[in-house]
C-alpha positions as CSV (number, residue, x, y, z in Angstrom):
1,X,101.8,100.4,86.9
2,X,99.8,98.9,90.0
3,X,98.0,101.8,91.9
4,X,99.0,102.4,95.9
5,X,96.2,102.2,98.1
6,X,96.3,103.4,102.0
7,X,93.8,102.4,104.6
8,X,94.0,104.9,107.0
9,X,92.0,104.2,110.7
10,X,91.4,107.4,112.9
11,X,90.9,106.1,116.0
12,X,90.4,107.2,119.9
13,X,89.9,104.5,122.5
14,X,89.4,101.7,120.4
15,X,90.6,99.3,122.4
16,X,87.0,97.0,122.2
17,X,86.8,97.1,118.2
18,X,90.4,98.0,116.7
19,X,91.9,94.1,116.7
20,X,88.6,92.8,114.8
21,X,89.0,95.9,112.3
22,X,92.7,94.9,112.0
23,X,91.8,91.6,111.0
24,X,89.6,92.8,108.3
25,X,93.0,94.4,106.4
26,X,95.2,91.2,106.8
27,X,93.2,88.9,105.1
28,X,92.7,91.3,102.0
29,X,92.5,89.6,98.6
30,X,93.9,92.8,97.4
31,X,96.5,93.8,99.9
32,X,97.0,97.7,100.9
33,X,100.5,99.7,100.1
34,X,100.3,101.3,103.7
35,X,98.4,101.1,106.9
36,X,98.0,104.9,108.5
37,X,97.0,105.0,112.7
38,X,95.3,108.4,113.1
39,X,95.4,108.3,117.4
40,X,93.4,111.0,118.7
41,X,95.0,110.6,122.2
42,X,93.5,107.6,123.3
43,X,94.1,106.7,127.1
44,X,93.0,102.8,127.0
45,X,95.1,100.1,125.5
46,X,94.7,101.5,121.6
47,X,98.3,102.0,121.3
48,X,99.7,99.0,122.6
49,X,97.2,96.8,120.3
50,X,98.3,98.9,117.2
51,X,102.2,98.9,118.1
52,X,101.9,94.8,119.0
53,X,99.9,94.8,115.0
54,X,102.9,96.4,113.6
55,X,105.3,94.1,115.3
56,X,103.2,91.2,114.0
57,X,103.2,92.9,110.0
58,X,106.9,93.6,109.7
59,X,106.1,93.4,105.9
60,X,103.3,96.1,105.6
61,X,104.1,99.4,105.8
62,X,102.6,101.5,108.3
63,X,102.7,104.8,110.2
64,X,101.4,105.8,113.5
65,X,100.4,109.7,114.1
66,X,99.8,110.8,117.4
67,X,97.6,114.2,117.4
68,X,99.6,116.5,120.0
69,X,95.6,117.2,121.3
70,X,92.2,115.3,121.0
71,X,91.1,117.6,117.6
72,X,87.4,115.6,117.6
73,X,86.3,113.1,115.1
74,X,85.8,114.8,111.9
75,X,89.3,116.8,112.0
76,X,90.9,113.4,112.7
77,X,89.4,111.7,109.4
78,X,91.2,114.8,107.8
79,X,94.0,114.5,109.5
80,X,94.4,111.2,108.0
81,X,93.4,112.7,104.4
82,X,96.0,115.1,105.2
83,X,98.7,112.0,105.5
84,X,97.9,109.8,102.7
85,X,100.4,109.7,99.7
86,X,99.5,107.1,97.6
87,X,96.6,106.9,94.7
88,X,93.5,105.5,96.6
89,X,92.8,105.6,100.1
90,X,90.1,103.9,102.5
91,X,89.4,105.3,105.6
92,X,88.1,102.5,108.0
93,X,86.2,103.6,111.4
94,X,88.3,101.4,114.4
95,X,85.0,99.4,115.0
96,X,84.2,98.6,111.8
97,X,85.1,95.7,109.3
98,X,85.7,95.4,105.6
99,X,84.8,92.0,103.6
100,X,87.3,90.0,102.3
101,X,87.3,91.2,98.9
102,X,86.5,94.9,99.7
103,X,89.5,96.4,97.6
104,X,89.9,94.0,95.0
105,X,86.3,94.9,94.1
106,X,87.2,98.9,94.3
107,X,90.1,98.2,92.6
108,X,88.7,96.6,89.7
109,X,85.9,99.1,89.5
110,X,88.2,101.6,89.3
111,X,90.7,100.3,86.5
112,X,87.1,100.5,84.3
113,X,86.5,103.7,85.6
114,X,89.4,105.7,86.4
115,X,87.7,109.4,86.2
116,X,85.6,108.8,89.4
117,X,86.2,110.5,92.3
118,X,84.7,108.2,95.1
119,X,83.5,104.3,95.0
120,X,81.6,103.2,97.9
121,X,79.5,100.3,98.3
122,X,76.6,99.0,101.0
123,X,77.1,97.2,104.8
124,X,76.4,94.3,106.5
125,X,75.0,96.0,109.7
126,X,76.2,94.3,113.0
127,X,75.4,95.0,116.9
128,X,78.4,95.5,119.7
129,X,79.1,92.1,119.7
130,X,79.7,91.3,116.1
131,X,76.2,89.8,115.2
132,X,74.0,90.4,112.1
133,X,71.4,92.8,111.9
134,X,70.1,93.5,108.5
135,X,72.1,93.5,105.0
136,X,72.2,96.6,102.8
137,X,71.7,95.9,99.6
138,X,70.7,97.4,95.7
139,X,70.2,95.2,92.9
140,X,72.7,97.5,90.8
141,X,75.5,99.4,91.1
142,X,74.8,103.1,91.0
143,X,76.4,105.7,89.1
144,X,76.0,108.8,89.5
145,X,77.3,111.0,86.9
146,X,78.8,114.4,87.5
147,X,76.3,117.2,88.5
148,X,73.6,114.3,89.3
149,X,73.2,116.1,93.0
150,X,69.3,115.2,92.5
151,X,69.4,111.2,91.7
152,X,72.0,111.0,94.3
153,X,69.5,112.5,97.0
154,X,66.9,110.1,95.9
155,X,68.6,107.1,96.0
156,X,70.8,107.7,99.3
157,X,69.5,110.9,101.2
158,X,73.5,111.6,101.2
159,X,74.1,108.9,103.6
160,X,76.8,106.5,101.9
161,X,78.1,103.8,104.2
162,X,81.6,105.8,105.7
163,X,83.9,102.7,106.1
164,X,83.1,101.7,102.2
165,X,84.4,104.6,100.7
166,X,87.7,104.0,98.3
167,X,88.6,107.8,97.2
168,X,90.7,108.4,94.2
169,X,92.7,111.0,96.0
170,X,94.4,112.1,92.5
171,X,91.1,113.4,91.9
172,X,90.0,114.3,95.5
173,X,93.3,116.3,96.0
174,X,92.1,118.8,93.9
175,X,88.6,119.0,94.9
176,X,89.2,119.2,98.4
177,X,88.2,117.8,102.0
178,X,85.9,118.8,104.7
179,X,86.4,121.5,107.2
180,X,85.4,119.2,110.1
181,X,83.9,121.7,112.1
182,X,80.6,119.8,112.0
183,X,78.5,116.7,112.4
184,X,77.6,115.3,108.8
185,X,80.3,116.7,107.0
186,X,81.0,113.3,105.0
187,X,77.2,113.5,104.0
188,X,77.6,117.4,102.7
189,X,80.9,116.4,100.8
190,X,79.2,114.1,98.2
191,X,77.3,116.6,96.6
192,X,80.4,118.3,96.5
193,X,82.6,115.8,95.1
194,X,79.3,115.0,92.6
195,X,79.2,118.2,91.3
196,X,82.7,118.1,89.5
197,X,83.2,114.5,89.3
198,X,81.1,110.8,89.0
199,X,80.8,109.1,92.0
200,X,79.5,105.6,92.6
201,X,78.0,103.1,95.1
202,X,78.5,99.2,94.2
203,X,75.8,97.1,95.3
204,X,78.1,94.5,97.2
205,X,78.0,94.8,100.7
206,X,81.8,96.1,101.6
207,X,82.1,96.3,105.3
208,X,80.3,95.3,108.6
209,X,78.8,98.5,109.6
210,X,79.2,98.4,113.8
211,X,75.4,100.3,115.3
212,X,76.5,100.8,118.7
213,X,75.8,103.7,121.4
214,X,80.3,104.2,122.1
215,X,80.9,105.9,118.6
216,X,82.5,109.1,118.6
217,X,79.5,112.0,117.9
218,X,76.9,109.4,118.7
219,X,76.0,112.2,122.0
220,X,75.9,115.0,119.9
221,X,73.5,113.3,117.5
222,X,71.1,112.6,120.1
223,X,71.3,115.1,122.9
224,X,72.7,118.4,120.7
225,X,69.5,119.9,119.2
226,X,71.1,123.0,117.6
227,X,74.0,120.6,116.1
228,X,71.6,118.3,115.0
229,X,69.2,120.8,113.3
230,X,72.1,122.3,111.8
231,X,73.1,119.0,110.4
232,X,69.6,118.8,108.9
233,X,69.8,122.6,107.4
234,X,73.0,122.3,105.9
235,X,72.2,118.7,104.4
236,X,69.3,120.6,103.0
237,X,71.3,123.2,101.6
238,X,73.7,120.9,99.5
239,X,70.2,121.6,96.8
240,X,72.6,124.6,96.2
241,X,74.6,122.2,94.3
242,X,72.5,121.5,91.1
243,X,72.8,123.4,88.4
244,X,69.1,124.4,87.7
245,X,66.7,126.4,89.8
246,X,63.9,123.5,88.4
247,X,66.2,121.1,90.1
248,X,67.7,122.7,93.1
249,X,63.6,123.0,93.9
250,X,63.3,119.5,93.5
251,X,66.3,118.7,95.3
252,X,65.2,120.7,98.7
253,X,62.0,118.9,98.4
254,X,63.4,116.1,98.9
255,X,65.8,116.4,101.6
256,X,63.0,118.8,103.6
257,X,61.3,115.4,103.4
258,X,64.0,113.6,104.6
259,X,64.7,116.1,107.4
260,X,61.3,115.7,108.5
261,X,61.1,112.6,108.8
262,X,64.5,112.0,110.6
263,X,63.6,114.9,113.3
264,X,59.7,113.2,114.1
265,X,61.8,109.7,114.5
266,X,64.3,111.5,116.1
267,X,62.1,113.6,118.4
268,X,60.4,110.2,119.7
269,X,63.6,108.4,120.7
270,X,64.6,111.3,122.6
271,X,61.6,111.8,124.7
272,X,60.9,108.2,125.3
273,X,63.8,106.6,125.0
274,X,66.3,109.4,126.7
275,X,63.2,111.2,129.1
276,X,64.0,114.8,127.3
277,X,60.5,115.7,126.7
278,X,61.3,119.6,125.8
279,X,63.9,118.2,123.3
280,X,61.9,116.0,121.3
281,X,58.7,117.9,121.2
282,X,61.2,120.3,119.7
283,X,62.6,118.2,116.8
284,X,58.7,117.4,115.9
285,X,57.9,121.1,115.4
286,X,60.8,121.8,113.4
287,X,60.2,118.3,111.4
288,X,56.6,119.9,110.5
289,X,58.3,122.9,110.0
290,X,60.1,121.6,106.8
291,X,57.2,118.9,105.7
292,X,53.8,120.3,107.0
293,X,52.4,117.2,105.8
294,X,54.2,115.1,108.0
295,X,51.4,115.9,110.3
296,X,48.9,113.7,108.1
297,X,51.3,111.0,107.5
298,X,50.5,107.6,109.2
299,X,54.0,106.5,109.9
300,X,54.7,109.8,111.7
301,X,51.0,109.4,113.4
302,X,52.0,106.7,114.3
303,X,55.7,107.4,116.1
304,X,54.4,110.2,118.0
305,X,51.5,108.2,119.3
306,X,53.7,105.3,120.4
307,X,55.4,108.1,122.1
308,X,53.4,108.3,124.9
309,X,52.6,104.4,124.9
310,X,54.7,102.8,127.1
């Protein structure tokens, strides 16, 4: 029996983006079962584009949800967890765009391996106006088997590519979604998933992963420095998830390392960049905080230094 599949798009105000990630769906080589609008009460011309889409694709199912209230990003990618009915489901962000064979390649991944939980893949990275900045990309797929919280760490720091993601919700239905309450929560949810069920990342590029400074949360990662250390502690904490005290050790290492790191880059941009001297300085004491080494490392020598370069 052919498995359903749902791409889902939560979207508010995507009036610049939504048509091109539209697009992206229609010319699947492996077409989707149901098309579910997550609207977050956008006030530009969102809904018109998606109503016009739907008079355009008689043929393919879809459903528009109107929240009665903006509930913020992370509750409405729930909210469209929350919705979906069928076996698989893909949610795309509104300014981002799948490849052409996208769920074709998920789908045949998953008919080999039907006992994992997620499948994502790596990006084509693109500016605001559609053009190329760097391609993702691994030499293998990586497969991760249950409980491997550690190699999954090393060889992503958490951070799988959002609009990649195929979930097998027959499995994800009973593990559970994120509370959406905080920034990250897709990154603290892998360990999760990983720690009852294999997840993979293919090494095709899926999507076109859209960097731009419009994105919903893109503020609160800069400015917020108690949400943003927070986002770093708790990414730290998903350690907790091995099974081993040798490698839950191993696994805070890491992500320490990677927290440093993040909050000395992060700590530059913000002073320079944004002219918040107080918060930056701040992320570079708690970035040695977690990685006192950081302090003798030449990369981060060398960000704080070009700091005060102009």
């Amino acid at each position: 029996m052919k498995k359903t599949v749902t791409i889902a798009i939560p979207v508010f105000n995507g009036e610049k983006y939504l048509e091109e990630a539209l697009h992206s769906i229609i010319i699947q080589d492996y077409k989707p079962d149901k098309v579910i609008f997550c609207d977050n009460q956008s006030n530009d011309n969102t809904i018109n584009i998606i109503k016009q889409f739907q008079k355009q694709n008689s043929n393919l199912k879809t459903e528009l949800f109107i929240n009665e209230e903006n509930i913020g990003p992370y509750n409405n990618f729930r909210r469209c967890y929350e919705l979906c009915d069928t076996d698989f489901l893909l949610i795309l962000s509104c300014d981002d765009r799948l490849k052409q064979a996208t769920i074709d390649l998920q789908m045949k991944f998953y008919a080999e391996h039907p006992d994992f939980a997620l499948v994502g893949g790596n990006a084509s990275y693109i500016d605001e106006n559609g053009k190329s900045i760097v391609d993702a990309k691994t030499k293998h797929d990586l497969l991760f088997e249950k409980g491997q919280i550690l190699e999954l760490m090393e060889s992503t720091s958490l951070w799988i590519i959002p609009s990649s993601i195929m979930y097998n919700m027959n499995i994800i239905r009973e593990v559970g979604w994120w509370d959406g309450k905080f920034v990250g929560q897709d990154e603290r949810y892998y360990p999760k998933v990983l720690s009852m069920h294999p997840v993979a990342v293919l090494k095709e590029r899926l999507v076109d992963f859209r960097l731009h400074t419009e994105s919903d949360g893109w503020k609160d990662n800069v400015f917020s420095f108690k949400s943003k250390i927070s986002y770093f502690k708790l990414n730290i904490a998903s350690a907790n998830y091995e099974t081993s005290e040798e490698r839950q050790k191993k696994a805070k290492k890491y992500m320490k390392k990677w927290a440093s790191d993040k909050s000395i880059e992060l700590g530059s941009i913000v002073w320079k960049k944004y002219k918040r001297p107080w918060t930056g300085f701040k992320y570079w004491l708690f970035g040695i905080k977690q990685n006192p080494t950081t302090v003798f490392q030449k990369k981060s020598i060398k960000t704080i230094v070009k700091t005060f370069i102009n």
